[in-house]
Jmol script that loads the backbone (N, CA, C; Angstrom):
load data "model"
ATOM      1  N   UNK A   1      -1.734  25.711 242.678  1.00  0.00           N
ATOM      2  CA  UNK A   1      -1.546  24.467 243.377  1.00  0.00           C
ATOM      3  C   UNK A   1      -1.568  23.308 242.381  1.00  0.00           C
ATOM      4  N   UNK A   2      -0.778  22.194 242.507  1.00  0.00           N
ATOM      5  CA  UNK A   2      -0.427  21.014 241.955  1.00  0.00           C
ATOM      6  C   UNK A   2      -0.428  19.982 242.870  1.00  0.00           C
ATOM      7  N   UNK A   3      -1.436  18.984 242.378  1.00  0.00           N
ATOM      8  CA  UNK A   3      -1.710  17.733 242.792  1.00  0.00           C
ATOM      9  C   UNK A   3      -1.243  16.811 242.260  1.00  0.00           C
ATOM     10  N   UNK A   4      -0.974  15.960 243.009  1.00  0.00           N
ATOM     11  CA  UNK A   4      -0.835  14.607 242.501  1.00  0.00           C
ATOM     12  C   UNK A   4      -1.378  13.095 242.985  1.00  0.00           C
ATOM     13  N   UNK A   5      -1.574  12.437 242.047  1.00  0.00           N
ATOM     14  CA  UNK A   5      -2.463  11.182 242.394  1.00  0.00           C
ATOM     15  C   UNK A   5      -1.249   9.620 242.016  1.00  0.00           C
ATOM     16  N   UNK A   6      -1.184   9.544 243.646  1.00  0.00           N
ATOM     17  CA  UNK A   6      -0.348   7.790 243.330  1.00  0.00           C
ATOM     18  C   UNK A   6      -1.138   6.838 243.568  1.00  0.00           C
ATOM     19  N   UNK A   7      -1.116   5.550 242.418  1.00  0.00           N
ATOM     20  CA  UNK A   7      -2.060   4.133 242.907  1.00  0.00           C
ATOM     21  C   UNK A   7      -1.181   3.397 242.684  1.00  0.00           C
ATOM     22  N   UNK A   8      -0.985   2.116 243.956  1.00  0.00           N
ATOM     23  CA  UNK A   8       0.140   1.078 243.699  1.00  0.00           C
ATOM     24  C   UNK A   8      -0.593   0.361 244.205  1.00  0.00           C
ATOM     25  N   UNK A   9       0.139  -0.948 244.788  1.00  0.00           N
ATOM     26  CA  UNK A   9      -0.120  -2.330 245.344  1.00  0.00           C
ATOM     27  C   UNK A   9       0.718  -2.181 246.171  1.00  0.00           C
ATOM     28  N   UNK A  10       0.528  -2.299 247.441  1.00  0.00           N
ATOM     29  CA  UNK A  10       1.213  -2.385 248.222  1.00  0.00           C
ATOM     30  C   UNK A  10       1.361  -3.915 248.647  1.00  0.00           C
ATOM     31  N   UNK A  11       2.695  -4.706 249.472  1.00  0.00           N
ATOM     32  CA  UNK A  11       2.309  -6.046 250.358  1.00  0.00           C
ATOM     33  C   UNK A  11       1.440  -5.754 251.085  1.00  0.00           C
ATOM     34  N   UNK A  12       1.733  -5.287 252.157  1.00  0.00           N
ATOM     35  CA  UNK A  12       0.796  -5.185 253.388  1.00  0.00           C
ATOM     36  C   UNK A  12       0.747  -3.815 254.364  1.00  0.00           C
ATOM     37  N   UNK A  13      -0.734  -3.456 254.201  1.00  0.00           N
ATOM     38  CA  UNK A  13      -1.053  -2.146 254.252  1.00  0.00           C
ATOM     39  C   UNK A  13      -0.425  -1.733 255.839  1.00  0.00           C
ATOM     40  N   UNK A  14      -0.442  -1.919 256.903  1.00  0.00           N
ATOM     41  CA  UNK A  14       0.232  -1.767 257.683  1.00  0.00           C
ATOM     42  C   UNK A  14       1.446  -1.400 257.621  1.00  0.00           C
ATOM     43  N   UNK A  15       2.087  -2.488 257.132  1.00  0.00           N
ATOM     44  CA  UNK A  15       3.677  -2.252 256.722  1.00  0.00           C
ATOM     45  C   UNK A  15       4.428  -0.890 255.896  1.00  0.00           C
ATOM     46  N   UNK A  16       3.113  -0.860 254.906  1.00  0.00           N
ATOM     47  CA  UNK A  16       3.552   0.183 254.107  1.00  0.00           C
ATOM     48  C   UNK A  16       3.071   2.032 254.463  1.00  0.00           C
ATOM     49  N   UNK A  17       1.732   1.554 255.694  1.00  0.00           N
ATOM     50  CA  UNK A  17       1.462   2.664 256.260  1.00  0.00           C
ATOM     51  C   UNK A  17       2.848   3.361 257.327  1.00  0.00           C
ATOM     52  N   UNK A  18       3.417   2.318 257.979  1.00  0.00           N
ATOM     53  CA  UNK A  18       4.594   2.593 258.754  1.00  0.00           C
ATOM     54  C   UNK A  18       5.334   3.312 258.192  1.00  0.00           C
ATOM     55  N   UNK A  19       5.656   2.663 256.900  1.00  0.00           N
ATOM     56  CA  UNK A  19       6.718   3.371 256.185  1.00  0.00           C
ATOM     57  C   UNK A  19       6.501   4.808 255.957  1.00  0.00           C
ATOM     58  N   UNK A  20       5.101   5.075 255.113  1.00  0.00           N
ATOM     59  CA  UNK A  20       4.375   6.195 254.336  1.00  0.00           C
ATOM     60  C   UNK A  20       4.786   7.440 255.882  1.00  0.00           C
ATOM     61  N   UNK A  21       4.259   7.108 256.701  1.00  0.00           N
ATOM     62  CA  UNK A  21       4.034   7.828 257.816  1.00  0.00           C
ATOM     63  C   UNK A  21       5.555   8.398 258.388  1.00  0.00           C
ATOM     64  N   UNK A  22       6.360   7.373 258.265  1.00  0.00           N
ATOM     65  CA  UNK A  22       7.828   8.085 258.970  1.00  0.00           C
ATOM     66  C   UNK A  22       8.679   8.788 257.604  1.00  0.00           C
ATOM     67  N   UNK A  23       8.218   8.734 256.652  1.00  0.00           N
ATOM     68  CA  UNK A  23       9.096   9.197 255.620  1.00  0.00           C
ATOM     69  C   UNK A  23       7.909  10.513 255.631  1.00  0.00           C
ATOM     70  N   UNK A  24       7.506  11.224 256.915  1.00  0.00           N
ATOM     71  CA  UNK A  24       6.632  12.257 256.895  1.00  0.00           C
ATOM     72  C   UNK A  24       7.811  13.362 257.009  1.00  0.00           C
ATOM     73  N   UNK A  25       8.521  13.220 257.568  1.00  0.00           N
ATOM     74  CA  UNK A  25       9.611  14.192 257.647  1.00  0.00           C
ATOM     75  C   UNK A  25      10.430  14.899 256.744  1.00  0.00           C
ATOM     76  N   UNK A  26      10.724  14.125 255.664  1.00  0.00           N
ATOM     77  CA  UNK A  26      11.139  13.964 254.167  1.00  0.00           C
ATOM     78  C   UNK A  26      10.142  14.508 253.912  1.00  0.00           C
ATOM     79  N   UNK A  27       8.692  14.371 253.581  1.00  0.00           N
ATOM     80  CA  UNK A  27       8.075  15.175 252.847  1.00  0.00           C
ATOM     81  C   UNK A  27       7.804  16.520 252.731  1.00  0.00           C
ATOM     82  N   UNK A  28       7.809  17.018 253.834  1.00  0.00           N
ATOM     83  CA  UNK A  28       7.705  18.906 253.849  1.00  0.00           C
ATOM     84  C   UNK A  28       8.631  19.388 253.189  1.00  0.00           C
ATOM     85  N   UNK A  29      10.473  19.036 253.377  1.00  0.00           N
ATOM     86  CA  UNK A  29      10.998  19.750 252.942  1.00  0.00           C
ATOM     87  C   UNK A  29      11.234  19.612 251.395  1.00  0.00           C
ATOM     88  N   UNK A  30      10.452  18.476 250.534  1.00  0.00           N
ATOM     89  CA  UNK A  30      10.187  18.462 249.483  1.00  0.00           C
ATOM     90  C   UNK A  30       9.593  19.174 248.731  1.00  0.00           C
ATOM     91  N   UNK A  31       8.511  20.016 249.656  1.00  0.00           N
ATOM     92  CA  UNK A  31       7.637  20.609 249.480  1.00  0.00           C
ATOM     93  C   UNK A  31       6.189  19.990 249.084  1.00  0.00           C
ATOM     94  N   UNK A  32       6.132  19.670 249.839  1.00  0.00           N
ATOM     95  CA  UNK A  32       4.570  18.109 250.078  1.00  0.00           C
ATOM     96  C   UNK A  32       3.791  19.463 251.208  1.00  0.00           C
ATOM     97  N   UNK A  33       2.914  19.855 250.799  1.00  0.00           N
ATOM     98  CA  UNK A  33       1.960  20.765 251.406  1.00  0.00           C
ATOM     99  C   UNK A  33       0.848  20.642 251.913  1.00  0.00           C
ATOM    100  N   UNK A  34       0.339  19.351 251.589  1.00  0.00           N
ATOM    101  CA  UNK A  34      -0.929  18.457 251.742  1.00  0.00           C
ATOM    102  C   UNK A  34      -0.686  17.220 251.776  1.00  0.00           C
ATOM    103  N   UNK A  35      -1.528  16.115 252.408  1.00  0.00           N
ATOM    104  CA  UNK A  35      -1.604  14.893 251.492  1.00  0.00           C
ATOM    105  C   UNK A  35      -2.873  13.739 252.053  1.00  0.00           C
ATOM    106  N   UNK A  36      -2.877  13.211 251.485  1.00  0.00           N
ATOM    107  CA  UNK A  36      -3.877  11.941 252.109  1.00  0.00           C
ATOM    108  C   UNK A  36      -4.140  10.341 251.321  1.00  0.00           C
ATOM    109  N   UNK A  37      -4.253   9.870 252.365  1.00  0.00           N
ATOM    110  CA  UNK A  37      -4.290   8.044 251.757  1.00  0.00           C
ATOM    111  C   UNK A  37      -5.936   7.655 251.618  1.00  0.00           C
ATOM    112  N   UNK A  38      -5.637   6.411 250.875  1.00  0.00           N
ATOM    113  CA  UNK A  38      -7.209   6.172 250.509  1.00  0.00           C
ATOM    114  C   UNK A  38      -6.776   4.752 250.154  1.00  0.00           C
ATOM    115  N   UNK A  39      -7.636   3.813 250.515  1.00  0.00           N
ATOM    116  CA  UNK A  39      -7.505   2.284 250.571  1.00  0.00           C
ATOM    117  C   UNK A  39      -9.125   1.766 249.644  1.00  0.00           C
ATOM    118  N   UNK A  40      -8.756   1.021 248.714  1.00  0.00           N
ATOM    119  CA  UNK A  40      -9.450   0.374 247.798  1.00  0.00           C
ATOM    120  C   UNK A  40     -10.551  -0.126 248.925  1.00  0.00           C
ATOM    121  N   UNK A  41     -11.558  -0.035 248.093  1.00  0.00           N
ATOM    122  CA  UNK A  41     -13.091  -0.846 249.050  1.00  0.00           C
ATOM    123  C   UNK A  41     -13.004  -2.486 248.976  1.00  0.00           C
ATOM    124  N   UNK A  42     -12.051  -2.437 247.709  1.00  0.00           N
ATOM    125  CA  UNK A  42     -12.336  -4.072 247.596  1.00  0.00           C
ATOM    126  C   UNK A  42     -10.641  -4.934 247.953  1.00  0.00           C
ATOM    127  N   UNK A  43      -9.689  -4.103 247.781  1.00  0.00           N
ATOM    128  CA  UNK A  43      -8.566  -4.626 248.436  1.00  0.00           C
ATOM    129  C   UNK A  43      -7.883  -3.654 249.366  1.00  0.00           C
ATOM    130  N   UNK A  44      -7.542  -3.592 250.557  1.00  0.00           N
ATOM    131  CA  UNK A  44      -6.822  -2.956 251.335  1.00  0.00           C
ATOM    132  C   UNK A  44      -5.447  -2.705 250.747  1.00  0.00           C
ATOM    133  N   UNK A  45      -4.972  -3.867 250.089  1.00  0.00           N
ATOM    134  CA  UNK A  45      -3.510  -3.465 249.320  1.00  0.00           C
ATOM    135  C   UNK A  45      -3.032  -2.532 248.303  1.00  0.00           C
ATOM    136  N   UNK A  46      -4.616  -1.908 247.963  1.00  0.00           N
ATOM    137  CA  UNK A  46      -4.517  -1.097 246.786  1.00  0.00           C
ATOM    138  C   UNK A  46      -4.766   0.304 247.183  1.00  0.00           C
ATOM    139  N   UNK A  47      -4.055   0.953 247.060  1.00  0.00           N
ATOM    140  CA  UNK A  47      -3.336   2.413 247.901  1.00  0.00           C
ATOM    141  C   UNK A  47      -3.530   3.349 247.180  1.00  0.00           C
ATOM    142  N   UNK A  48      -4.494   4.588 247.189  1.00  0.00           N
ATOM    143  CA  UNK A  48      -4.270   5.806 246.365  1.00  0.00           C
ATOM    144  C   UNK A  48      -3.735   6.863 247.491  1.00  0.00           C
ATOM    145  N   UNK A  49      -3.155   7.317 247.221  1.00  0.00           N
ATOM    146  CA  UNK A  49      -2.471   8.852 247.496  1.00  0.00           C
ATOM    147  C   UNK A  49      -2.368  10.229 246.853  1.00  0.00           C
ATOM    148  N   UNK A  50      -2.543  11.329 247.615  1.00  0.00           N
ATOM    149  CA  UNK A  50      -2.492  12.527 247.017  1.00  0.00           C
ATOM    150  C   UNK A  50      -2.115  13.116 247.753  1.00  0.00           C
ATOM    151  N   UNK A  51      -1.347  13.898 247.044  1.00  0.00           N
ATOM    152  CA  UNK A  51      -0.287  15.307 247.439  1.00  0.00           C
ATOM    153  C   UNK A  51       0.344  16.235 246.933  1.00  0.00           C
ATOM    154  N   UNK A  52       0.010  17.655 247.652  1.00  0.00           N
ATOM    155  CA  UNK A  52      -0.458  18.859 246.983  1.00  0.00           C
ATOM    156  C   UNK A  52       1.022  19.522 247.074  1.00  0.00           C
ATOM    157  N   UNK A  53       1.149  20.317 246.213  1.00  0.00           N
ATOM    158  CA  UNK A  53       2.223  21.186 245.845  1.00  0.00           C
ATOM    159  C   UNK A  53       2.657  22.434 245.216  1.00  0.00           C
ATOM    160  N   UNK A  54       3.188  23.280 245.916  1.00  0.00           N
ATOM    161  CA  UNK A  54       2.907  24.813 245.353  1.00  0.00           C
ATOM    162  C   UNK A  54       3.083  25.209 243.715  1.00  0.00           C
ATOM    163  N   UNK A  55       3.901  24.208 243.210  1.00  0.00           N
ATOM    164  CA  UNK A  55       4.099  24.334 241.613  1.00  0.00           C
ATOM    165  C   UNK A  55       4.049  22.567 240.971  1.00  0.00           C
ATOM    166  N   UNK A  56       4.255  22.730 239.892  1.00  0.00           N
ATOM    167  CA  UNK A  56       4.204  21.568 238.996  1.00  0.00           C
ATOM    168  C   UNK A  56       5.754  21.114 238.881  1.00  0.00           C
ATOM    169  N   UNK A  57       6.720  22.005 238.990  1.00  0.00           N
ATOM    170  CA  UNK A  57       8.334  21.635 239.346  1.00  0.00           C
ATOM    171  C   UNK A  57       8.559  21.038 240.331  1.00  0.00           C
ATOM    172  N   UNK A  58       8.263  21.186 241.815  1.00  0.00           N
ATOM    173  CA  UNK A  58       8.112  21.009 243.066  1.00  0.00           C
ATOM    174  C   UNK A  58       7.299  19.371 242.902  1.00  0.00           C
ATOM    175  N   UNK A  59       6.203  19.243 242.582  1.00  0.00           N
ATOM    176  CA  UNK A  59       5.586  17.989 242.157  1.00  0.00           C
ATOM    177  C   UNK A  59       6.537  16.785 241.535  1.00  0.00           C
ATOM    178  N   UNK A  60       7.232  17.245 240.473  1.00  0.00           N
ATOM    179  CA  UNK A  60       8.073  16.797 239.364  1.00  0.00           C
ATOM    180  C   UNK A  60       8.963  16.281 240.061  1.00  0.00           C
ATOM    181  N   UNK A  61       9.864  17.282 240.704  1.00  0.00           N
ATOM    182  CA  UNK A  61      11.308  16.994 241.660  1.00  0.00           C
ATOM    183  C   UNK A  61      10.553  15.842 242.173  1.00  0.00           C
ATOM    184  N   UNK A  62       9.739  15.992 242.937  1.00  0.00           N
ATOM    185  CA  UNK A  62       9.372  14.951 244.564  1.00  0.00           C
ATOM    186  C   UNK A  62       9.167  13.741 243.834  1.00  0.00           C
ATOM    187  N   UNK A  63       8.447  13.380 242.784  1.00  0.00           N
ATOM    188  CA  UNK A  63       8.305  11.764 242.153  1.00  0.00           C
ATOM    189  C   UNK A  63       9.020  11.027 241.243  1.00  0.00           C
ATOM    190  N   UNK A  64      10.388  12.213 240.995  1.00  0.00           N
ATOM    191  CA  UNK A  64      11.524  11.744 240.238  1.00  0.00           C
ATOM    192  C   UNK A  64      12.786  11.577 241.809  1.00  0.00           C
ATOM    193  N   UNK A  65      12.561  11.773 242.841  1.00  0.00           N
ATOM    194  CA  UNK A  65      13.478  11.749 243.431  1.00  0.00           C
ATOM    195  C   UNK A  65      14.022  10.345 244.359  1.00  0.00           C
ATOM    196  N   UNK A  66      15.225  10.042 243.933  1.00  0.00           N
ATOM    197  CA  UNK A  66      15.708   9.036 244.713  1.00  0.00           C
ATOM    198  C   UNK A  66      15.139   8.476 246.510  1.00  0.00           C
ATOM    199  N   UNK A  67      15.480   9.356 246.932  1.00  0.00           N
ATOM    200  CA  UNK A  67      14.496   9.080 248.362  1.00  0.00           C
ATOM    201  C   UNK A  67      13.307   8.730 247.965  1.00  0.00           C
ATOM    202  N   UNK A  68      12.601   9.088 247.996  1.00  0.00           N
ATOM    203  CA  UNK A  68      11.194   8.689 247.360  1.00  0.00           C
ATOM    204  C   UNK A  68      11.281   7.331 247.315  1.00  0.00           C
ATOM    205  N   UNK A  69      11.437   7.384 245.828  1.00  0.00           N
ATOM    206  CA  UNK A  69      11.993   5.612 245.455  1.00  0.00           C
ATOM    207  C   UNK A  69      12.158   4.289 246.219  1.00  0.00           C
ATOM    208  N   UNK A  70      13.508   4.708 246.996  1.00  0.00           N
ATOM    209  CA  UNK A  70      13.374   3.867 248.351  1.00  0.00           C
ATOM    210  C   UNK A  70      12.853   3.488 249.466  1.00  0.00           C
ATOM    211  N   UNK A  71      12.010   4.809 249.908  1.00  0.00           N
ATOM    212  CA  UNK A  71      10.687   4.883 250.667  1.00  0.00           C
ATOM    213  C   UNK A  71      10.181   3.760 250.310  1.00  0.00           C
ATOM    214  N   UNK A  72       9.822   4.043 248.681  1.00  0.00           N
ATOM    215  CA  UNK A  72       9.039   2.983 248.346  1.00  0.00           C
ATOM    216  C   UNK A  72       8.747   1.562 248.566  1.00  0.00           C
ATOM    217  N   UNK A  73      10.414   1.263 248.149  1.00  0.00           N
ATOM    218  CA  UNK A  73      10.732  -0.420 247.601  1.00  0.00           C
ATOM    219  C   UNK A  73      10.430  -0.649 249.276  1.00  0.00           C
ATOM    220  N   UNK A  74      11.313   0.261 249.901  1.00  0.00           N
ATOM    221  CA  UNK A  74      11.543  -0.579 251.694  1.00  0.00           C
ATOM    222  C   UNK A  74      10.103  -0.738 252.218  1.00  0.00           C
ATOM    223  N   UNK A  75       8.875   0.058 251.779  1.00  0.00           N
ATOM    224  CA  UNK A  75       7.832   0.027 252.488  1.00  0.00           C
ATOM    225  C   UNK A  75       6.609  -0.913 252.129  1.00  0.00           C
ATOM    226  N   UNK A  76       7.568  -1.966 250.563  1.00  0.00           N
ATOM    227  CA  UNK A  76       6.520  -2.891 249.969  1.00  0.00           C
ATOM    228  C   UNK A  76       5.176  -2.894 249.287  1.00  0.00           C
ATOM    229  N   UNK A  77       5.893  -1.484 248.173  1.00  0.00           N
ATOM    230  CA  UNK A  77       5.322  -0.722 247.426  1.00  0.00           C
ATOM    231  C   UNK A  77       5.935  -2.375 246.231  1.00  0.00           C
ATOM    232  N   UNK A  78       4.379  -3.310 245.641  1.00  0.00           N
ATOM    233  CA  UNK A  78       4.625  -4.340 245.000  1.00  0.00           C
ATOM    234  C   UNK A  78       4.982  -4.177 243.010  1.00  0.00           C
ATOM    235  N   UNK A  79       3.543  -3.003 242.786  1.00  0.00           N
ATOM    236  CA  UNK A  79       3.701  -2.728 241.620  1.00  0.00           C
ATOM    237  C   UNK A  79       4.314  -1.101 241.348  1.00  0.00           C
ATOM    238  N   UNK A  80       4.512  -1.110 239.801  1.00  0.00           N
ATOM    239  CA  UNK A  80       4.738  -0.077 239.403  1.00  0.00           C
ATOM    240  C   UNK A  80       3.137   1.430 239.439  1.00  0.00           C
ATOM    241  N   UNK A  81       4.321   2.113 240.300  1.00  0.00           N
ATOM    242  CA  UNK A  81       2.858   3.504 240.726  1.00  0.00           C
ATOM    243  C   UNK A  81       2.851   4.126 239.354  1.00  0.00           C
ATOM    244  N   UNK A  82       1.199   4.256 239.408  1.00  0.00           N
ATOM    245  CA  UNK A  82       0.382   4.857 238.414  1.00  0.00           C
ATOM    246  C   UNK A  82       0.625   6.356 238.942  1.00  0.00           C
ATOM    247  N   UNK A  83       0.633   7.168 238.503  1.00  0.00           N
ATOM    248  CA  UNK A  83       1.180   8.837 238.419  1.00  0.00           C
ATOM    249  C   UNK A  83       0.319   9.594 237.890  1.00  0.00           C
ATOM    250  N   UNK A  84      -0.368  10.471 238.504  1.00  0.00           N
ATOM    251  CA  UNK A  84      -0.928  11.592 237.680  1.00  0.00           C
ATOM    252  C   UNK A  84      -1.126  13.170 238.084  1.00  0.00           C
ATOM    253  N   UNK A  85      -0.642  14.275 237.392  1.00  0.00           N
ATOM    254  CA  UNK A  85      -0.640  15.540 237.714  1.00  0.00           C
ATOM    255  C   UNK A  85      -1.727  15.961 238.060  1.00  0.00           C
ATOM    256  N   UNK A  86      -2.708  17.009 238.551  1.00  0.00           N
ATOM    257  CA  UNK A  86      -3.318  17.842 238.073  1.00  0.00           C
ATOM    258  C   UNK A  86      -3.604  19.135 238.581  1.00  0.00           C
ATOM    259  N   UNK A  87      -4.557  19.864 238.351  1.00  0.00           N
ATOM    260  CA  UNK A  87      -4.058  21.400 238.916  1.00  0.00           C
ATOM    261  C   UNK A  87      -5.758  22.053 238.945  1.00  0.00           C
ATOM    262  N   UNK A  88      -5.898  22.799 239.963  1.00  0.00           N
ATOM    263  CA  UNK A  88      -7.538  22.808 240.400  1.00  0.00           C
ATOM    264  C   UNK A  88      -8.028  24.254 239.292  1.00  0.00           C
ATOM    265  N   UNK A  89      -8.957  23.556 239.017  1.00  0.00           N
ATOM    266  CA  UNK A  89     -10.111  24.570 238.085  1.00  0.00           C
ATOM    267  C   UNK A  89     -11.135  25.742 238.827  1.00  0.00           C
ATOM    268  N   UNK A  90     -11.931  25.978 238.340  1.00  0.00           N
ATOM    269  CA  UNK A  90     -13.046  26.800 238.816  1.00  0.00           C
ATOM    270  C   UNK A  90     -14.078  25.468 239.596  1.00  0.00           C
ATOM    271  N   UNK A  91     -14.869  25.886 240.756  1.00  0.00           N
ATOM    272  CA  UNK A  91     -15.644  24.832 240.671  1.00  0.00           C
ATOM    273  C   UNK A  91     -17.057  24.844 239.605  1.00  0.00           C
ATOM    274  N   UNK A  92     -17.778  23.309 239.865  1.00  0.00           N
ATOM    275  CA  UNK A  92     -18.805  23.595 238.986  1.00  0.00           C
ATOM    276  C   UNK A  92     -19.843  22.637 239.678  1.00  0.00           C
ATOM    277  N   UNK A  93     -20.532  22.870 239.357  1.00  0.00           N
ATOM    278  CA  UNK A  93     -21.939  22.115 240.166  1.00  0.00           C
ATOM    279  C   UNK A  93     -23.130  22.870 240.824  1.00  0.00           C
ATOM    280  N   UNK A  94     -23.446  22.694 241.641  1.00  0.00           N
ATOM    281  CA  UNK A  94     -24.696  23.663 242.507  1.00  0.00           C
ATOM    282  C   UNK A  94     -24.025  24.587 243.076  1.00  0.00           C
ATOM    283  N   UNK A  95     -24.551  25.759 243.137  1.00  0.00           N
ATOM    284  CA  UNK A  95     -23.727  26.517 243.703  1.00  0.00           C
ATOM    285  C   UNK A  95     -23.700  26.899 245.291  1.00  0.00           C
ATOM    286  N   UNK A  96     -23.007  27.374 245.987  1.00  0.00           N
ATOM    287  CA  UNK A  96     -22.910  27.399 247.446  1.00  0.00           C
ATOM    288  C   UNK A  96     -23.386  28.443 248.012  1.00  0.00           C
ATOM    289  N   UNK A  97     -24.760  28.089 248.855  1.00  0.00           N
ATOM    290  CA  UNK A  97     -25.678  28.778 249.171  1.00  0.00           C
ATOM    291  C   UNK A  97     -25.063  29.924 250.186  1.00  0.00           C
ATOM    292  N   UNK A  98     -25.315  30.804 250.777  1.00  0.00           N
ATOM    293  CA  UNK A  98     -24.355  31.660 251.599  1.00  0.00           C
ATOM    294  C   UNK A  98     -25.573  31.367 252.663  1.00  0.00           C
ATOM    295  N   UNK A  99     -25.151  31.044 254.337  1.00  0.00           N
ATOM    296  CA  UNK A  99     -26.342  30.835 255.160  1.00  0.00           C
ATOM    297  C   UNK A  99     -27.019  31.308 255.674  1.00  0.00           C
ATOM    298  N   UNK A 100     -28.159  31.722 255.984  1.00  0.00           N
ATOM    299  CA  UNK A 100     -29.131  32.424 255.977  1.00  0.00           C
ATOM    300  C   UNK A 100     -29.014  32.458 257.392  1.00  0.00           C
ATOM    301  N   UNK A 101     -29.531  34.020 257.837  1.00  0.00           N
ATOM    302  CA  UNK A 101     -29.161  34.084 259.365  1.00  0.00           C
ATOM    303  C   UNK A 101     -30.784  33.803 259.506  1.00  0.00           C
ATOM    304  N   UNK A 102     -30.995  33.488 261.086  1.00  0.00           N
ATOM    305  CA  UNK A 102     -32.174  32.914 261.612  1.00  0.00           C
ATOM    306  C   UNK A 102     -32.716  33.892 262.118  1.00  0.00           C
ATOM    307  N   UNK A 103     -33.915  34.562 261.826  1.00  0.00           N
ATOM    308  CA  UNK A 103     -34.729  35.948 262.626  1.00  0.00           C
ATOM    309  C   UNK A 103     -34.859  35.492 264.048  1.00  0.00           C
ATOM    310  N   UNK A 104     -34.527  36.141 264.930  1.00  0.00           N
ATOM    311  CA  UNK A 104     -35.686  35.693 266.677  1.00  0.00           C
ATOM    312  C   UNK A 104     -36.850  35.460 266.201  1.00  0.00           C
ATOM    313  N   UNK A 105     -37.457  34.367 266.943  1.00  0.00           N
ATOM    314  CA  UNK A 105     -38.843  34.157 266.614  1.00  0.00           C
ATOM    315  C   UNK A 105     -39.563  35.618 267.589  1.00  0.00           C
ATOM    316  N   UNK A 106     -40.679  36.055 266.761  1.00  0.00           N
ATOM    317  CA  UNK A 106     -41.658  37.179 267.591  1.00  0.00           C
ATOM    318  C   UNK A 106     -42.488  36.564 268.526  1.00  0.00           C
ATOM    319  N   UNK A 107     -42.247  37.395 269.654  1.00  0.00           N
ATOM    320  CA  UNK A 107     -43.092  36.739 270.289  1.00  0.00           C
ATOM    321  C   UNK A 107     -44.277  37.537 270.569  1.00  0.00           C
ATOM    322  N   UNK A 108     -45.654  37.450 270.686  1.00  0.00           N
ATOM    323  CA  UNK A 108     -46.672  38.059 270.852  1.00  0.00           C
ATOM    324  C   UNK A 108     -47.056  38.196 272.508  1.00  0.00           C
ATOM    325  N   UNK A 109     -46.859  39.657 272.756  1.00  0.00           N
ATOM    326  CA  UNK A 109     -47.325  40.230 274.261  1.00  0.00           C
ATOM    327  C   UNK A 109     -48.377  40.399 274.194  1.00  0.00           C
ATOM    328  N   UNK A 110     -48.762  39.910 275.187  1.00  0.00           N
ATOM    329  CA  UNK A 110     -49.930  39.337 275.581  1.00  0.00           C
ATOM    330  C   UNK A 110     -50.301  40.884 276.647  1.00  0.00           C
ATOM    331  N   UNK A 111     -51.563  41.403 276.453  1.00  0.00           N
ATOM    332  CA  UNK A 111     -52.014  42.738 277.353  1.00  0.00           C
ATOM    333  C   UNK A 111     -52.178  41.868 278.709  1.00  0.00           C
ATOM    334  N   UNK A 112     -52.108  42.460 279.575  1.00  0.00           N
ATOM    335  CA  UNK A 112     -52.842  42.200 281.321  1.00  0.00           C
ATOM    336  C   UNK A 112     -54.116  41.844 280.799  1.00  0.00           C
ATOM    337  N   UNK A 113     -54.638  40.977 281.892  1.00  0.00           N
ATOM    338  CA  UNK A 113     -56.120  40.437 281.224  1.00  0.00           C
ATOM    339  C   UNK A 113     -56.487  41.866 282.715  1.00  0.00           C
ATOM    340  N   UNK A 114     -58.111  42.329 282.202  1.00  0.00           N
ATOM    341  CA  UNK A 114     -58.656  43.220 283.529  1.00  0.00           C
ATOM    342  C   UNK A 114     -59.184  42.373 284.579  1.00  0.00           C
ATOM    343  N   UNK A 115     -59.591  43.596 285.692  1.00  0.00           N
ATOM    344  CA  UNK A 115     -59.655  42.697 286.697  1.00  0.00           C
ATOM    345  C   UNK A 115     -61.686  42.503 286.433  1.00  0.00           C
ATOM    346  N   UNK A 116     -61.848  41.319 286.484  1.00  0.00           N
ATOM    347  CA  UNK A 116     -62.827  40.652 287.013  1.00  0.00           C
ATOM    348  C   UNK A 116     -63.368  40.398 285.514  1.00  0.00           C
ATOM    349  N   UNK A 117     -62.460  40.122 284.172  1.00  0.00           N
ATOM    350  CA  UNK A 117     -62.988  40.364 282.952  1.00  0.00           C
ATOM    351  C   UNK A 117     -62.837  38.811 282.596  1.00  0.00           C
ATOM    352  N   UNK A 118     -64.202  38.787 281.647  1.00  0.00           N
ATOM    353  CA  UNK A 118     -63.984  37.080 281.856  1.00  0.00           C
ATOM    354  C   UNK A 118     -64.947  35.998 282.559  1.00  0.00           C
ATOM    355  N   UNK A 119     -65.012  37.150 283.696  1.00  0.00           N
ATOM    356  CA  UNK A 119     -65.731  36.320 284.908  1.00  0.00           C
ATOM    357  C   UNK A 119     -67.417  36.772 284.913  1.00  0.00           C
ATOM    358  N   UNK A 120     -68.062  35.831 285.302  1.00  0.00           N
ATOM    359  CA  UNK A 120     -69.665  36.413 285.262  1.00  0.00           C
ATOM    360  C   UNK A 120     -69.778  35.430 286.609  1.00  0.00           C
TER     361      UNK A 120
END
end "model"
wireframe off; spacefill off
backbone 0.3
color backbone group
């Protein structure tokens, strides 16, 4: 699998979400397998994107391609998109616990109390 990471400036995030969203159709048969948006904490206009792809050719084609492009300009894509490949590793960090099944709690049976036991 091949990822890719777009950051632009968009005019106005609305505008350019419209766009992003109907040029959804165009994207499958590009071979766009994944994807997702992400909006700057400190400007809404500032747009990251990612989208996954079965090879690094397939990736290549889709961000050199004319459609694309125009998607772009029409959807008020302001600056030039920052571009970047990459391709998933092993993970690393803590490792992932497998979940522990939960025993029934035991419950303790209790004998018949006798008759008149207890009592004085």
């Amino acid at each position: 699998m091949v990822r890719i990471y777009v950051r632009h400036k968009v005019a106005n995030y609305a505008a350019w979400r419209k766009g992003y969203d109907d040029f959804e159709s165009e994207r499958r048969p590009m071979g766009v397998t994944g994807h997702a948006v992400y909006q700057s904490v400190d400007d809404p206009n500032d747009v990251t994107v990612w989208h996954d792809f079965a090879t690094v050719e397939k990736a290549r084609a889709f961000v050199g391609s004319q459609r694309l492009k125009d998607a772009m300009a029409k959807s008020g894509v302001q600056s030039t998109p920052e571009i970047w490949f990459v391709t998933g590793t092993a993970r690393t960090g803590a490792k992932r616990r497998k979940p522990q099944r939960r025993k029934a709690a035991k419950t303790r049976r209790r004998k018949p109390a006798k008759k008149g036991a207890g009592r004085r």
